[in-house]
C-alpha positions in Angstrom: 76.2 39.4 -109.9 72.5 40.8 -110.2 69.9 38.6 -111.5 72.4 35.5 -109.9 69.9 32.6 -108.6 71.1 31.8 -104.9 71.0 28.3 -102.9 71.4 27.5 -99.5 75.3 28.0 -98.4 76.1 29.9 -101.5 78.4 32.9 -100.2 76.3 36.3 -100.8 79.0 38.4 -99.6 81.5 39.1 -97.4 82.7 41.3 -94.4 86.0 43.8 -94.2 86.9 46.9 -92.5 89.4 48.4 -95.8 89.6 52.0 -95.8 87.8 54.4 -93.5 85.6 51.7 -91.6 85.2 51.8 -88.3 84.7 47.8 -87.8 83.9 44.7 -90.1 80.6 45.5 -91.8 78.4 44.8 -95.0 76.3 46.9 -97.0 72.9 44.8 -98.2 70.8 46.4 -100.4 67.3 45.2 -102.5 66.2 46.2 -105.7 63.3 45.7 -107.7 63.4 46.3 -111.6 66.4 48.3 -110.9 64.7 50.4 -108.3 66.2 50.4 -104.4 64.0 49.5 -101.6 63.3 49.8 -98.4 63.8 45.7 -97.8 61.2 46.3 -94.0 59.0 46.8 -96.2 59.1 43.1 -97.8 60.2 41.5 -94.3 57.6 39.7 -92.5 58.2 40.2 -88.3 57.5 37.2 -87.2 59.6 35.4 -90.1 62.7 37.6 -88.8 62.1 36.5 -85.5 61.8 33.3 -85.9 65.1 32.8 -88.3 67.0 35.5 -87.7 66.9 37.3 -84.5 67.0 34.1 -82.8 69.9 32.8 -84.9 72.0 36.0 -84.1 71.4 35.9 -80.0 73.5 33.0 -80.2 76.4 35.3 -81.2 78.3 37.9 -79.0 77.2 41.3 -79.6 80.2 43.4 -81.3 82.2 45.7 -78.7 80.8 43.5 -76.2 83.2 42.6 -73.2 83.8 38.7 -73.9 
């Protein structure tokens, strides 16, 4: 729900592929005062390195031959 406070482990969302998707996927979107934007623009680099990039090499890429 908008304006929800989350904490660490608190589900945000989750993945499907209903419909017309090609594959599992989830739309993320930000908004400010009711206003979309582009969330690069808020993302610091080297904070997405660091905690997220990092995090996801762990992972198998998708389509990727296991």
């Amino acid at each position: 729900t908008a304006g929800t406070t989350l904490h660490r482990g608190d589900v945000l969302g989750k993945t499907g592929d209903t419909g017309l998707a090609g594959g599992d996927h989830l739309h993320f979107s930000v908004m400010i005062h009711g206003v979309h934007v582009d969330p690069v623009e808020w993302w610091d680099a080297h904070w997405i390195h660091d905690h997220v990039e990092t995090r996801l090499a762990a992972f198998p890429r998708a389509g990727a031959a296991h």
